[in-house]
C-alpha positions in Angstrom: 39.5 37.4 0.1 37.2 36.9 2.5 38.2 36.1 6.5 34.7 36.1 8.1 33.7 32.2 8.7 30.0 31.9 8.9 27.4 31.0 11.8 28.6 27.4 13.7 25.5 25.5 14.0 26.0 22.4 16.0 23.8 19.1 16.3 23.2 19.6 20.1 21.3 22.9 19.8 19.2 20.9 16.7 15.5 21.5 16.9 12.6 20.9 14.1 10.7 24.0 13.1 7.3 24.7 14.1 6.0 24.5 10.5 6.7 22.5 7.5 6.4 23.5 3.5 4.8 20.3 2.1 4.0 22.0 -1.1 5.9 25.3 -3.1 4.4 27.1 -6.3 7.4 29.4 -7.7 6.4 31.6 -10.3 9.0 33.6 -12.6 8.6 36.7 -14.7 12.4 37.0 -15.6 14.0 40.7 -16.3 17.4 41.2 -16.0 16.8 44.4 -13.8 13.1 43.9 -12.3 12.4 39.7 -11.7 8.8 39.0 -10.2 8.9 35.9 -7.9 5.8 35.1 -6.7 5.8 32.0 -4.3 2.7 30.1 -3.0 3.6 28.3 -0.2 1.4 25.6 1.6 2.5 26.0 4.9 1.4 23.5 7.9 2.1 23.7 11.3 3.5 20.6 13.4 1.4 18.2 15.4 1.6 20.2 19.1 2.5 23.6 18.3 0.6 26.2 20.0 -1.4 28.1 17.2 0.5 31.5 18.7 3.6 30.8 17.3 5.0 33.2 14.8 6.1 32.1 11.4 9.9 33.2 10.6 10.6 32.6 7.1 14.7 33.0 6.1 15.5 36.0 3.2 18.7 37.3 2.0 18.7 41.0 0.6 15.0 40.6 -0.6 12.4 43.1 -2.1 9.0 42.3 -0.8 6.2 43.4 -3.0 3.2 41.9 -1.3 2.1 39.2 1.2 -1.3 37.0 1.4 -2.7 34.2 3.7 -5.1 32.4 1.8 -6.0 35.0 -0.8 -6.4 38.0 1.6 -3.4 40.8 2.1 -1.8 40.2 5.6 -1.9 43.6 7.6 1.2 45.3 8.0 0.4 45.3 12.1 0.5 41.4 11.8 3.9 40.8 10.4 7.7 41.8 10.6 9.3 42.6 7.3 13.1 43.2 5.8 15.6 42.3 3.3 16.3 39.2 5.4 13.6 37.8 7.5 9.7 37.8 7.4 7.7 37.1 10.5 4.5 36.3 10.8 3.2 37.3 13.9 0.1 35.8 13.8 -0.4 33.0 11.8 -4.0 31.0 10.9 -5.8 29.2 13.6 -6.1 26.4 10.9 -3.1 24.0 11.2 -2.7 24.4 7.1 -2.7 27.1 5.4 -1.6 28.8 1.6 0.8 32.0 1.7 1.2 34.0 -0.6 5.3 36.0 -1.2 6.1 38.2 -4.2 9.2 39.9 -4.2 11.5 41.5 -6.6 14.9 40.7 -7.6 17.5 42.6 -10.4 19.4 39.2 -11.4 22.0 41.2 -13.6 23.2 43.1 -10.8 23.7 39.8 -8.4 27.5 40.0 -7.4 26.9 37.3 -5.1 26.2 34.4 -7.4 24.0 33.1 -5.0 20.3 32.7 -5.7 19.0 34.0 -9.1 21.9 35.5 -11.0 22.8 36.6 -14.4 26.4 35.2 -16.2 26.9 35.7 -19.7 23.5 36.5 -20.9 21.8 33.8 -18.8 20.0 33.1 -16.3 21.2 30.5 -13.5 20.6 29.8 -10.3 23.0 28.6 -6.9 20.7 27.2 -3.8 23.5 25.4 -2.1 23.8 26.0 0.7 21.3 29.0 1.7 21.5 30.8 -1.9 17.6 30.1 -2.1 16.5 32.5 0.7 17.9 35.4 -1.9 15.1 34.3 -3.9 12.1 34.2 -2.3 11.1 33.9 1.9 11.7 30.7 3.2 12.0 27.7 5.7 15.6 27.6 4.1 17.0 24.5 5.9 17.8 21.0 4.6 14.7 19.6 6.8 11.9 21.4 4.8 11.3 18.9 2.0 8.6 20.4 -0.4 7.0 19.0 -3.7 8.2 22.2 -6.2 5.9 23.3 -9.3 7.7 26.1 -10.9 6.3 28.6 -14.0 9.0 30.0 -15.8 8.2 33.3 -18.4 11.0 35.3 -20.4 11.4 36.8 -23.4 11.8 34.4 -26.2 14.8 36.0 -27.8 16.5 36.8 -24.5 15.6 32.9 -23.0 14.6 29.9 -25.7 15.2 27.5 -23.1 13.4 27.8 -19.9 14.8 25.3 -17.8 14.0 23.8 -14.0 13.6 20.6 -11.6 11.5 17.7 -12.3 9.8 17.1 -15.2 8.0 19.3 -18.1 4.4 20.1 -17.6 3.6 22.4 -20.8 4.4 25.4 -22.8 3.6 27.9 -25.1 3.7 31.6 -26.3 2.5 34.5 -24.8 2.4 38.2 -26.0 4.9 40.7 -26.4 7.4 38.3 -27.6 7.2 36.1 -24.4 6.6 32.5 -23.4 6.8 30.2 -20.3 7.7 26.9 -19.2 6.4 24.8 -16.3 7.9 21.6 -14.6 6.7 19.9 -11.8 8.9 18.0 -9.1 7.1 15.4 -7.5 9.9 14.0 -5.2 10.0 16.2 -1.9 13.7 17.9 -2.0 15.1 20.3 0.3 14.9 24.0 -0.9 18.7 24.3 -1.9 18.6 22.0 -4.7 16.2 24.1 -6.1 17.5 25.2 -9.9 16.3 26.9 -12.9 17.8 27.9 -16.3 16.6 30.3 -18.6 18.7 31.6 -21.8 20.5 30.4 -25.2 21.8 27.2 -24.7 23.1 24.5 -27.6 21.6 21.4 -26.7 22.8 17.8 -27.0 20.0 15.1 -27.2 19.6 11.6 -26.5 18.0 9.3 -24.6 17.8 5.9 -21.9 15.5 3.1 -21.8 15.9 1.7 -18.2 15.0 -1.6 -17.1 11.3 -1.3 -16.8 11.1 -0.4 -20.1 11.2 3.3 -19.8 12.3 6.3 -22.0 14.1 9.3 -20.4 14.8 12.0 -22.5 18.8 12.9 -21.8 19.7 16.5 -22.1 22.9 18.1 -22.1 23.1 21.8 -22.5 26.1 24.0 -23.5 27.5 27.4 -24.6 26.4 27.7 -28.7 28.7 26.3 -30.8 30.6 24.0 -28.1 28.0 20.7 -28.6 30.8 18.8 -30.0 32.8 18.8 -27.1 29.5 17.6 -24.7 30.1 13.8 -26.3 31.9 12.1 -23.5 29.5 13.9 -21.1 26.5 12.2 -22.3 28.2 8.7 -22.7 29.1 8.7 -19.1 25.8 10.0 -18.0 24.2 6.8 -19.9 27.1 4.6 -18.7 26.3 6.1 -15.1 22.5 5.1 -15.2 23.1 1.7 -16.2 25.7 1.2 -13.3 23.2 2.3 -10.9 20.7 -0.2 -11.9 23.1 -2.7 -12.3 24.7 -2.2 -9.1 22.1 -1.1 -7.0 18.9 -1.9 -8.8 18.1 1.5 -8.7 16.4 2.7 -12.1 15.6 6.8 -12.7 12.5 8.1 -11.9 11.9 10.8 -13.8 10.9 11.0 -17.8 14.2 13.6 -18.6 17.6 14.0 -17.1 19.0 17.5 -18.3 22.7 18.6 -17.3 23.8 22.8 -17.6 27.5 22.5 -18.2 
């Protein structure tokens, strides 16, 4: 059981950050043992802040592979590196700028269940409420919102479903018995409601016309051989969608609406 009770943080001692993540590129090469993440982050410093300040990203037990500013490798002299904090020490003159964070993470062997993890032969993820520093160096607070495009590539008999926020961009094969997945997010959202899927999943299908006129694709994913039981689930979810156009006039705005159960 645990008995330690966290960091307090209270609103009085509040303050924005020095730089904001307006934009995130995730890309992941999933292994159970050896996952690549490599993140692109467009980074942009706040209206007034001096061009000295450092950069401190949040991490959580991380394995950094390699760091870049705009397509050039950041000198070891100009940063501070370990498993839980990466500091830029000096940071671009240029107000915005594109970073560049690969690290390495061994899913299977995440005890934690926070950030990328492994349970029963798939992959899963749990951001809330600072899981998503274990994945990659981050602004890791609720007041970075960032428009997320994410790459997903697994083996295709270890992961047929390759799963993430937002809506699908494309897919396709690759070789070795691989293939990937992208979706792209185009509603800003605060790093820990970040989520991906990856693994063998029954699905149940259907789909919602809202009041404009639009189709969203429903999806409701489950353990193989347990679709049966995902019925109700998906009634309520259309039940739930009309009720919140009804009630609030509030219609969906993205093309699919997929639920891991």
């Amino acid at each position: 059981m645990r008995t330690d009770t966290g960091q307090v943080f209270k609103l009085e001692d509040y303050r924005p950050s020095d730089y904001l993540i307006p934009e995130t590129n995730l890309d992941f090469r999933l292994s159970p043992q050896a996952t690549v993440v490599t993140a692109i982050l467009t980074v942009e410093r706040r209206e007034g802040i001096s061009e000295s300040a450092p950069l401190v990203l949040d991490g959580d037990g991380l394995t950094l592979k390699r760091v870049e500013i705009d397509g050039k490798t950041v000198k070891a002299a100009d940063l501070l590196a370990s498993p839980d904090q990466l500091t830029l020490l000096k940071p671009p003159a240029a107000r915005r700028f594109q970073l560049l964070i690969e690290t390495e993470l061994a899913p299977a062997g995440n005890e934690a269940l926070m950030g990328l993890y492994r349970s029963n032969n798939v992959y899963c993820t749990q951001c809330e409420a600072e899981g998503f520093r274990r994945i990659t160096y981050f602004l890791d607070r609720p007041d970075i919102l960032s428009v997320y495009t994410v790459r997903i590539e697994a083996r295709r008999d270890e992961a047929p479903l390759l799963l993430s926020n937002g809506n699908p961009v494309e897919s396709g094969d690759l070789a070795d018995g691989r293939h990937y997945a992208s979706w792209h997010d185009p509603f800003p959202k605060p790093s820990y409601l970040f989520a991906l899927v990856a693994g063998n999943l029954g699905q149940v299908a259907d789909s919602f016309v809202t009041l404009s006129g639009r189709k969203v694709e429903l999806g409701i994913y489950v353990e193989p051989g347990k679709e049966a039981l995902a019925g109700y689930a998906m009634d309520a979810l259309k039940r739930s969608m009309q009720w919140d156009e009804e009630a609030f006039g509030r219609e969906y705005d993205l093309d699919v609406f997929n639920i891991v159960a």
